[in-house]
C-alpha positions as CSV (number, residue, x, y, z in Angstrom):
1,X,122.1,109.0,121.4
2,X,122.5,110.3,124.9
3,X,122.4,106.6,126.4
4,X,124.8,105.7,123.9
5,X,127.4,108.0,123.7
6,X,127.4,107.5,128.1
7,X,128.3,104.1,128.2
8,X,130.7,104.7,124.8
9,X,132.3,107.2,126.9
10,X,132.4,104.8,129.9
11,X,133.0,101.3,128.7
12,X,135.4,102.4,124.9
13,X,137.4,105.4,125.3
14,X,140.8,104.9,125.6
15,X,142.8,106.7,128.1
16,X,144.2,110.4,126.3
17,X,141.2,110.3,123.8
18,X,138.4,112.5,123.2
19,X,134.6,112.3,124.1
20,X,133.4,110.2,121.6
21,X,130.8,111.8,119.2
22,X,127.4,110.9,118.2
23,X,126.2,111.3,114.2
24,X,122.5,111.4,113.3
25,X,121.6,111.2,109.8
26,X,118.0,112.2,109.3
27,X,116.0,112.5,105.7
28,X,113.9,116.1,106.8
29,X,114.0,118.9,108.8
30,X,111.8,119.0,112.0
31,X,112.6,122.1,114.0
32,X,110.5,121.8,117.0
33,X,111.4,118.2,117.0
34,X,115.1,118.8,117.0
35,X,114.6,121.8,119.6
36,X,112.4,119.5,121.9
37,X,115.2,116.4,121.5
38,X,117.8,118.5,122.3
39,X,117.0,121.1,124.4
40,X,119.0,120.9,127.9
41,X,121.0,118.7,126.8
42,X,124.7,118.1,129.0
43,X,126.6,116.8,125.8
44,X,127.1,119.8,122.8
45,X,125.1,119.1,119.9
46,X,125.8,120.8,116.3
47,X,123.8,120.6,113.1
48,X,125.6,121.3,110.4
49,X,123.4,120.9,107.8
50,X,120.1,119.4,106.3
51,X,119.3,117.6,103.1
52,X,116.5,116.1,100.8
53,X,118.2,112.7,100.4
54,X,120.9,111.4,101.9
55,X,124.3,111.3,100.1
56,X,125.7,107.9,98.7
57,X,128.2,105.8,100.8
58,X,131.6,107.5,99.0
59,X,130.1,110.9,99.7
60,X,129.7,109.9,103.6
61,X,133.4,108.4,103.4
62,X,134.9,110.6,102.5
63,X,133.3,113.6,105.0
64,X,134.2,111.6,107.9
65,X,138.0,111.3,106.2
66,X,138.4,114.7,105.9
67,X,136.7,115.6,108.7
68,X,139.0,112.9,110.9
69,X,142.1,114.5,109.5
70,X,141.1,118.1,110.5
71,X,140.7,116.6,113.8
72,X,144.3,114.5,113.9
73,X,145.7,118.6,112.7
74,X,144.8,120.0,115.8
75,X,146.3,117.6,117.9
């Protein structure tokens, strides 16, 4: 995700916008996984929460919406 969000930020952002921002959906919980994969990491990483199954494809769509417009609000 690193790798990616590097050149993304090098080679995609426009001028004026923000970092872009890297979403991992994972089906279980690992915690010395996560804490080994993202430990010392330069880039901020946030887990906001864990779950069984994944959601279906309007669930997804409409958390990114929402969670695009509270992000155009602060702007």
């Amino acid at each position: 995700m690193h790798l990616y969000l590097n050149y993304a930020r090098e080679h995609w952002t426009q001028p004026g916008e923000q970092a872009p921002v890297g979403l991992i959906l994972c089906s279980g919980k690992g915690d010395s996984l996560v804490r080994y994969a993202t430990n010392n990491l330069p880039n901020k990483v946030v887990v906001r929460e864990y779950m069984t199954a994944l959601p279906n494809g309007k669930r997804i769509a409409a958390e990114i919406g929402a969670a695009r417009k509270k992000l155009e609000a602060r702007r």
